[in-house]
DOMI-254382 format. One record per atom (N, C-alpha, C): residue in three letters; x, y, z. Coordinates in steps of 0.1 Angstrom, whole numbers, padded with zeros to 4 digits, always signed. Layout:
ALAXYZ
...
This chain:
UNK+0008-0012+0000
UNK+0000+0000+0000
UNK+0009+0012+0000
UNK-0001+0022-0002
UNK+0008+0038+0001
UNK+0005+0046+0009
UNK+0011+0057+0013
UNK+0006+0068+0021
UNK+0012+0079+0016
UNK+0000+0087+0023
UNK-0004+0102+0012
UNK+0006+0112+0021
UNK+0019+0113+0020
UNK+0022+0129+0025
UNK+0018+0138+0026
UNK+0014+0147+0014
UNK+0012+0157+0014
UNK+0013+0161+0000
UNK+0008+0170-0006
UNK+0006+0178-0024
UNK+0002+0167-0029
UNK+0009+0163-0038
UNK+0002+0149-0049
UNK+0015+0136-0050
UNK+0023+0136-0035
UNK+0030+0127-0030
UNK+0029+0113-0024
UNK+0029+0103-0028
UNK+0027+0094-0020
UNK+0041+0082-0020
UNK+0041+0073-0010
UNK+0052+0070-0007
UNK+0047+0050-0004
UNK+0052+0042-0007
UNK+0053+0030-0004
UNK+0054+0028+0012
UNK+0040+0021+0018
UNK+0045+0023+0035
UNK+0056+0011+0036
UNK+0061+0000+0027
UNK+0070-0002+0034
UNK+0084-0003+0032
UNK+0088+0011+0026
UNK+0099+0019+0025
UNK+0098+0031+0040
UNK+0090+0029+0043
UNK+0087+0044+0054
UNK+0098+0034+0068
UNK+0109+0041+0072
UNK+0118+0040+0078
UNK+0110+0045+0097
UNK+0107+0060+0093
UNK+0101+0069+0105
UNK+0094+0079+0101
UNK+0087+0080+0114
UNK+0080+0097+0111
UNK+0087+0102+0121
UNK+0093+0119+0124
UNK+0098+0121+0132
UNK+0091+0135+0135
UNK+0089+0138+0144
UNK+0081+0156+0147
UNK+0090+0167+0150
UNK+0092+0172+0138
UNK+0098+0184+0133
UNK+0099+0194+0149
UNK+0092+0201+0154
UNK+0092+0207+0164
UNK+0103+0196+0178
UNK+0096+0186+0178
UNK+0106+0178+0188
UNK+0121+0181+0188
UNK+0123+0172+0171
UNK+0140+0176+0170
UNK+0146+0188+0170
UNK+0133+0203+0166
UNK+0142+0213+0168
UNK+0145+0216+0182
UNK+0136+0208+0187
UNK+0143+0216+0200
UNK+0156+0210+0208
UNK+0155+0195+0203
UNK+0172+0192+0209
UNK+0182+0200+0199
UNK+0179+0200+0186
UNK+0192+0205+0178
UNK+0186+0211+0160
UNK+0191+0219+0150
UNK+0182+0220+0139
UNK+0187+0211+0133
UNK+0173+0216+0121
UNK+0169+0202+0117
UNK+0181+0201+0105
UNK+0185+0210+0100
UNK+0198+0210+0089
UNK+0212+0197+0098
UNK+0212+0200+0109
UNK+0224+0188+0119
UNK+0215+0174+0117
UNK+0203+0172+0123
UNK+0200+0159+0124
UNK+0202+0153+0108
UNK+0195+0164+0100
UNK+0197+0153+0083
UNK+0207+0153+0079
UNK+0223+0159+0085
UNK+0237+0155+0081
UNK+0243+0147+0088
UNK+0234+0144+0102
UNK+0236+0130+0107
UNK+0230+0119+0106
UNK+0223+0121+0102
UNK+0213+0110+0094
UNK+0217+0107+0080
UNK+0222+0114+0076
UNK+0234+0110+0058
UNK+0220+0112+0048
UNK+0211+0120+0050
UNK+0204+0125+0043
UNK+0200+0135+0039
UNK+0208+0148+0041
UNK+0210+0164+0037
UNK+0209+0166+0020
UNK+0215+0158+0016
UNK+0211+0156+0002
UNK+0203+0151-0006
UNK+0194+0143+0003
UNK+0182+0137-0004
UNK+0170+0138+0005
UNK+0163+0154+0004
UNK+0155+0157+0011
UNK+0146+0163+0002
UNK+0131+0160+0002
UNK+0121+0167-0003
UNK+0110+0169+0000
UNK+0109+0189+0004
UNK+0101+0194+0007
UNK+0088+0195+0002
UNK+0074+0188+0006
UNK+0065+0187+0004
UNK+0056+0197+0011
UNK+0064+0200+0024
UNK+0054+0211+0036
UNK+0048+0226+0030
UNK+0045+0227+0019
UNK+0045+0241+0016
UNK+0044+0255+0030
UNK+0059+0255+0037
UNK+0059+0263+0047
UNK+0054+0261+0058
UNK+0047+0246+0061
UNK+0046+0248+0073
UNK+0044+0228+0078
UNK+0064+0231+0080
UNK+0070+0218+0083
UNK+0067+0213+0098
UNK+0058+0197+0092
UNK+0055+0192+0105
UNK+0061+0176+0111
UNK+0062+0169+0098
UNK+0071+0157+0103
UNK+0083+0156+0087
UNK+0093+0149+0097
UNK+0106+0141+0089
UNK+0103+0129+0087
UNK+0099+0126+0069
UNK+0096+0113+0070
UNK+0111+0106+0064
UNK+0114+0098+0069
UNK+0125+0092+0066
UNK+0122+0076+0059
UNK+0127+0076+0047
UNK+0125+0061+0038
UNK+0136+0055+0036
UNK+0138+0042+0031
UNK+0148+0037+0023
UNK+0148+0027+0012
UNK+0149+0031+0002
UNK+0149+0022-0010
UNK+0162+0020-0014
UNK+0162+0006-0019
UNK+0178-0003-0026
UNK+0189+0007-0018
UNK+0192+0002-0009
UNK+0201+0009+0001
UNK+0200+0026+0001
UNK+0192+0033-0009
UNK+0192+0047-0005
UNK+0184+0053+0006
UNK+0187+0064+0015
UNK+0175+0066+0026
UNK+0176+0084+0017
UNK+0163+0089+0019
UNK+0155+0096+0013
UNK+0147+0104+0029
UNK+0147+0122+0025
UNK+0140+0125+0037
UNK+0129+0132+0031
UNK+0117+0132+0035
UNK+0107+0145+0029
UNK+0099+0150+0044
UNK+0100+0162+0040
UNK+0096+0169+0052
UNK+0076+0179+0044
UNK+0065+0169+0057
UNK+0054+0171+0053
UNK+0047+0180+0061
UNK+0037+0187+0056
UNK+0027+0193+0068
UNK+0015+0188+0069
UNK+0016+0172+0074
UNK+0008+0164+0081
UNK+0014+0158+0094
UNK+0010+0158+0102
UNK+0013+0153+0116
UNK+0018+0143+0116
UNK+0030+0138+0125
UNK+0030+0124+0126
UNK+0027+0117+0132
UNK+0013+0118+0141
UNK+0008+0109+0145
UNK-0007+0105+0132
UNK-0006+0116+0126
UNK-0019+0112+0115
UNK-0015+0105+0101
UNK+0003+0105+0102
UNK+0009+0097+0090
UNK+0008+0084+0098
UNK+0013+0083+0110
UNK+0014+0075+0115
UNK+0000+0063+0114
UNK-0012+0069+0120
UNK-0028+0062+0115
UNK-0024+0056+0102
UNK-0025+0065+0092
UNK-0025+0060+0079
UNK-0021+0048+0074
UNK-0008+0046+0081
UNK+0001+0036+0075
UNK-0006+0023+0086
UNK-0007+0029+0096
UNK-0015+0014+0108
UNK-0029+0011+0094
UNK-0037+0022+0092
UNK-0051+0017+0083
UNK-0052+0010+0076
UNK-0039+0011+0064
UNK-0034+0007+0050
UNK-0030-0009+0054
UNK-0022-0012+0067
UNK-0015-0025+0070
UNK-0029-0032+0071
UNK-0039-0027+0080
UNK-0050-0038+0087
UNK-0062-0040+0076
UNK-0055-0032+0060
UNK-0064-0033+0053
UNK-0059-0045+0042
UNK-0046-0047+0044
UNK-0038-0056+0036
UNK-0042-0068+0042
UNK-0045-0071+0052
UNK-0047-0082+0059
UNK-0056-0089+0055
């Protein structure tokens, strides 16, 4: 199945690594440090039009991929639980 980030984005849930909440990590450190520790600064795509709410983190054939959405991550999070219990 998929899940819907945000604009006309959708993503394979089971490439979805994490959802992480934007406001959380800024407050230990910004978010430009966490995605050069995370080895993803260069493969990031902004989906939030301005108003950045989770770091979704994926990985396909060894690449990890970040997009930053303005949907919550507890409401990406439902989505992908919905899509699983619908696979079933």
């Amino acid at each position: 199945m998929y899940v819907h980030i945000g604009k006309d984005l959708i993503i394979k849930n089971n490439y979805i690594i994490a959802f992480l909440d934007i406001k959380s990590l800024e407050k230990k450190k910004s978010l430009e440090n966490i995605c050069k520790e995370l080895k993803i600064s260069d493969n990031i795509i902004d989906v939030s039009e301005g108003n950045k709410k989770t770091l979704i983190i994926t990985k396909t054939n060894d690449e990890c991929k970040g997009y930053i959405s303005n949907i919550s991550s507890i409401t990406l999070g439902k989505r992908v639980t919905k899509y699983e219990r619908m696979e079933k």
